[in-house]
N, C-alpha and C positions, 0 to 999 in steps of 0.2 A: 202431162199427167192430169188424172181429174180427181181434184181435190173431194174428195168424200164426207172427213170428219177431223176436228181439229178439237185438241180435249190441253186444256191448259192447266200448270200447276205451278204455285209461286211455292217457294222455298224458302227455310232460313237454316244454314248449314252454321253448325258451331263452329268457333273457330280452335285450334291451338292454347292462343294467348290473344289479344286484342291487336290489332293488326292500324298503328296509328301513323298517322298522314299530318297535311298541311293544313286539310281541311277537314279533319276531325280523326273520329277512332270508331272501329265497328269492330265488335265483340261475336258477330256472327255474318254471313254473305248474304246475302236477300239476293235469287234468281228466279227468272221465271224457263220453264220449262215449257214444251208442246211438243206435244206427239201429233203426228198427221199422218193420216191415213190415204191412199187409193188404192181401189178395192181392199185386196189382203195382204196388201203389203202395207207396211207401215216403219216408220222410223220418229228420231228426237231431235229436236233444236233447243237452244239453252241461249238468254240473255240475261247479263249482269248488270244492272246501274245500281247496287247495292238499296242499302234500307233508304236510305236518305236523299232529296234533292243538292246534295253536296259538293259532290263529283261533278255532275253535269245539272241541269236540269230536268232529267227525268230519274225515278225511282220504281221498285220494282211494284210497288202497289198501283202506283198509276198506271204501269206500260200492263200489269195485266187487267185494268179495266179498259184502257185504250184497247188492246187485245182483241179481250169480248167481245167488246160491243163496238167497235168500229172497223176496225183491220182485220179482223178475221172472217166475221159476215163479207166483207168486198172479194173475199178469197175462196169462202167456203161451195161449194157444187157449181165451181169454175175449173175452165179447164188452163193451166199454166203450165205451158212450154217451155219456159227459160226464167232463168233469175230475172232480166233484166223485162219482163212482161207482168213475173210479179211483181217489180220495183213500181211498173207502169202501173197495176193496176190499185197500188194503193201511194200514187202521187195525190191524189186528192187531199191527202189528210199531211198538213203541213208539218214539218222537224219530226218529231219522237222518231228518231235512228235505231236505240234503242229498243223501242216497240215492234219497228218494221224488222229488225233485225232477228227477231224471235222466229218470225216468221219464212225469213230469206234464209237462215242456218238450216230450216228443220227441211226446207225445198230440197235444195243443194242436198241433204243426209239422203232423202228419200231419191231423189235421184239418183246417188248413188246404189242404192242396195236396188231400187227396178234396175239400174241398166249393167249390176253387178263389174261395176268400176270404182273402184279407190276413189275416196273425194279427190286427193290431192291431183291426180290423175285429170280428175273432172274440169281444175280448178287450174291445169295447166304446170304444174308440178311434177318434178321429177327426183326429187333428192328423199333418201329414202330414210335419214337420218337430220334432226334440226340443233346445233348449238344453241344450247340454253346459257343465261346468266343468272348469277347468286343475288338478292334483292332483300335490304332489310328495311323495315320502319323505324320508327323512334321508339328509341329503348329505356331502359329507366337508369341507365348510364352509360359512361362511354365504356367502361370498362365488359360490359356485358357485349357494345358493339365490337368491339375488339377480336374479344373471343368467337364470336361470329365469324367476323374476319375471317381469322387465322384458319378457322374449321373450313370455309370456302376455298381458300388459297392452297389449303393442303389439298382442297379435292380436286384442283386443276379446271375451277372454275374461270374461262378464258374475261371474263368480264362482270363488278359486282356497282351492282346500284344503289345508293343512299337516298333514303328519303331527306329532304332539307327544307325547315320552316324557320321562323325568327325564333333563338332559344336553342337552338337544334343545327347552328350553322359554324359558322365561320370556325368556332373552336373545336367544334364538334372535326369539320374537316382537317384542320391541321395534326391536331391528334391520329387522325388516319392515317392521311400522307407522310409524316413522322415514324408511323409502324411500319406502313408498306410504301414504300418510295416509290415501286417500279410498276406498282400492279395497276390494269387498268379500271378506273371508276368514272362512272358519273352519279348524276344529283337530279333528284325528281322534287321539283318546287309547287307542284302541283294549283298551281297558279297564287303562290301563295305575297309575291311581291307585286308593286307594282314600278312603273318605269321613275318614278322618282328615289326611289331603292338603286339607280342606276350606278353611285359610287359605290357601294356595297356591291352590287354584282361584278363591277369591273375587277375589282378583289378576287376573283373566280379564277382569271386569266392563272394566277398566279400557281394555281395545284396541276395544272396541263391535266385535266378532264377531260375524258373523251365525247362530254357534250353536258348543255345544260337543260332537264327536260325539263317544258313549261313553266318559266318563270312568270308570268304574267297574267291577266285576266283569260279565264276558261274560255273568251268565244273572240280573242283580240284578236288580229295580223300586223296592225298599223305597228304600234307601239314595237311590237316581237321583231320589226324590221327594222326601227330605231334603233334596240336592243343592240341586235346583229351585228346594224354598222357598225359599234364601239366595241366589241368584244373580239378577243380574236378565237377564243373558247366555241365552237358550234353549238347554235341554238336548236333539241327538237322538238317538236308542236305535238301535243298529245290531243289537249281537253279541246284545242281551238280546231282537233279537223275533223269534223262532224260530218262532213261530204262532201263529194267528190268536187262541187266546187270551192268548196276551202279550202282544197287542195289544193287546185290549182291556183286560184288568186295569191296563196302562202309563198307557194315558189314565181309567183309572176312576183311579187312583194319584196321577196328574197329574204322573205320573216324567219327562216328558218332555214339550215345545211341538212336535217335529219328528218322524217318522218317516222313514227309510230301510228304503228296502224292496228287498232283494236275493231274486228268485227261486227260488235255491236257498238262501239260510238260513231260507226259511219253506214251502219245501216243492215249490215250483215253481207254475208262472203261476197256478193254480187258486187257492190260497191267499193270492198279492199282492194279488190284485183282491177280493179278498175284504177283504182289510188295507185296502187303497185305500179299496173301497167304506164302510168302517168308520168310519174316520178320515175320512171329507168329512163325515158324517152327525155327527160327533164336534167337528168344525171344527179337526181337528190335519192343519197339511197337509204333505205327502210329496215324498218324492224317490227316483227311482230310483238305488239303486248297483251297481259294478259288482265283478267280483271280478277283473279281469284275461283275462275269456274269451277264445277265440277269436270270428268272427265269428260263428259260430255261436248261442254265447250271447250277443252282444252285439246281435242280432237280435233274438230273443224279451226283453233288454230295453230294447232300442231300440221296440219293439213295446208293449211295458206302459207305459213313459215317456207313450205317447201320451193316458193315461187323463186328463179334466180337474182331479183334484187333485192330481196331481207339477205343483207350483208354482215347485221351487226347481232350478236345474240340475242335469242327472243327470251320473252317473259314468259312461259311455262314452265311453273312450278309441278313438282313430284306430288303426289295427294301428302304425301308425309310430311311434308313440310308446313302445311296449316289445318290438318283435320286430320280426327283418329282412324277415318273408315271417309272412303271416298261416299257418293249419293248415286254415283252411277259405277257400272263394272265394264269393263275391266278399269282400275284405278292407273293413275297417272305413275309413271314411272321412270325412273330416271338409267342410263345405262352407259357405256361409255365407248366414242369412238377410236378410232385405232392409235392415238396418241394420248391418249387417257381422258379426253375433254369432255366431260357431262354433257349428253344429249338425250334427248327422248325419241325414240323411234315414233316414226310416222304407221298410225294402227291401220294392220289390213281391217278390222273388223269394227264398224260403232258402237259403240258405247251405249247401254241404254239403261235405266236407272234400276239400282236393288231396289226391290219394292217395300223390303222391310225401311231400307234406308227413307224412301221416298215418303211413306207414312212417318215417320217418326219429325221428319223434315219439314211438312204440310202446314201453311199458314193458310191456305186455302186454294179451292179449284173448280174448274167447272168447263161442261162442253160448251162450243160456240155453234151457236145458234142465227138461223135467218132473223 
């Protein structure tokens, strides 16, 4: 297809309630958005690295001036045939996954709607329905996490994830496994220890967790393999697999039993499936997460979810769950499969932003230019 026009728009989507981690708290989502065009067809791509360099090292203000002015001119009134040509044609411009990622979602959308084929389809996918899981932060007591709980477990949520920082651990889990003995949990550390924390992590073994996400530095493998060997709890790699060769080196390393595979922390769809495809061949099996998108991105990874080895419930949330009114329509939805287990159907149709919503949303925007 030949790339015509690329119009970009950062976001900050309120939240719920403040949405707290290991490495910090955001009170609203910071996304960037693009629309791209050839000739009159046109569709959306969406990246998440929230407000802050926290999460990773890049942030939504940066990846839309990287955007701009670098990645999108290499792109712009070119002709791109395949994900992995636009992966090629902006290898020049070293890391931001992120960034390129923006770019590689909205390919893939637009794809889609010229060759009027289902992403998931596009993307090698056939399940027409994805297993989600229940996923809370840090609350302002246990007692509120609790009740969380209970509302999860009654919805026959097959899997619920706890965020876990220092302050926010060890009593915090017992208290859980205490109320629910049977249900399955793991724990997103969001790189918040490090490997001298190693007797305190061993302590983990103890609650039979169905894994521990990211306990260590957002960009390690060494250490994550250290980890491993002493635990008998499976370690997955979230913040540390930024691309497809960290991918690989992870499981040559054997840093990790699990991958999570988010979109835009490895570069956008071209590159997930690529991790996907890695990891089945590897026998380490995957899950898709999510970063809090709009529906937009939660499309294209409700769309990847579909691949046969995301085994474990993905991170797509319902719009309801952190915001009053999704930014793009149709909103994220939750429905249930033939044994009552929360899942989101995979959308015939993309997602493309309310425009009321989109204005009210606008930190700022602008077309890309030669």
């Amino acid at each position: 297809m030949h790339i015509d026009r690329l119009e970009l728009f950062h976001v900050a989507m309120p939240l719920l309630y403040p949405w707290k981690t290991a490495y910090g708290e955001d009170a609203a989502i910071h996304s960037v958005l693009c629309r791209i065009d050839s000739g009159s067809v046109s569709a959306w791509g969406e990246s998440t690295p929230l407000a802050a360099p926290c999460y990773s090292p890049e942030w939504a203000g940066g990846i839309f001036h990287t955007a701009l002015h670098w990645l999108g001119p290499a792109l712009l009134d070119n002709d791109i045939l395949s994900g992995s040509a636009l992966q090629e044609k902006l290898s020049h411009i070293k890391g931001n996954p992120f960034a390129k990622a923006l770019f590689d979602n909205a390919w893939w959308a637009l794809q889609s709607v010229i060759t009027s084929t289902p992403l998931h389809e596009l993307l090698g996918g056939s399940r027409r329905q994805v297993s989600v899981g229940a996923d809370f932060g840090i609350m302002d007591s246990l007692d509120d996490l609790l009740a969380c709980i209970q509302t999860a477990v009654d919805d026959k949520f097959p899997r619920i994830k706890l965020k876990y920082r220092p302050g926010w651990d060890l009593n915090m889990l017992r208290a859980v496994r205490s109320a629910f003995p049977t249900q399955v949990f793991h724990i997103d550390c969001n790189s918040g220890y490090r490997l001298s924390d190693i007797d305190h992590l061993k302590q983990l073994d103890s609650f039979e967790l169905a894994m521990i996400e990211q306990p260590l530095n957002h960009d390690d493998l060494l250490d994550h393999a250290t980890l491993q060997s002493q635990l008998d709890t499976p370690i997955c790699l979230d913040e540390s697999i930024s691309s497809v060769q960290m991918a690989r080196q992870a499981i040559q390393l054997k840093s990790c039993k699990y991958i999570n595979i988010k979109p835009g922390r490895v570069g956008g769809l071209t590159n997930a499936v690529m991790i996907h495809d890695h990891c089945k061949l590897a026998g380490v099996p995957c899950w898709v997460g999510g970063m809090l998108e709009s529906s937009i991105g939660g499309a294209a990874c409700t769309a990847l979810a579909t691949l046969d080895n995301f085994t474990y419930p993905a991170d797509i949330f319902p719009t309801t769950r952190y915001y009053h009114q999704d930014l793009s329509d149709p909103p994220i939805s939750l429905q249930s499969n033939d044994n009552g287990v929360p899942c989101i159907a995979v959308p015939q149709q993309l997602p493309v932003p309310n425009e009321r919503m989109l204005r009210e949303c606008l930190v700022q925007s602008a077309v890309v230019t030669k």
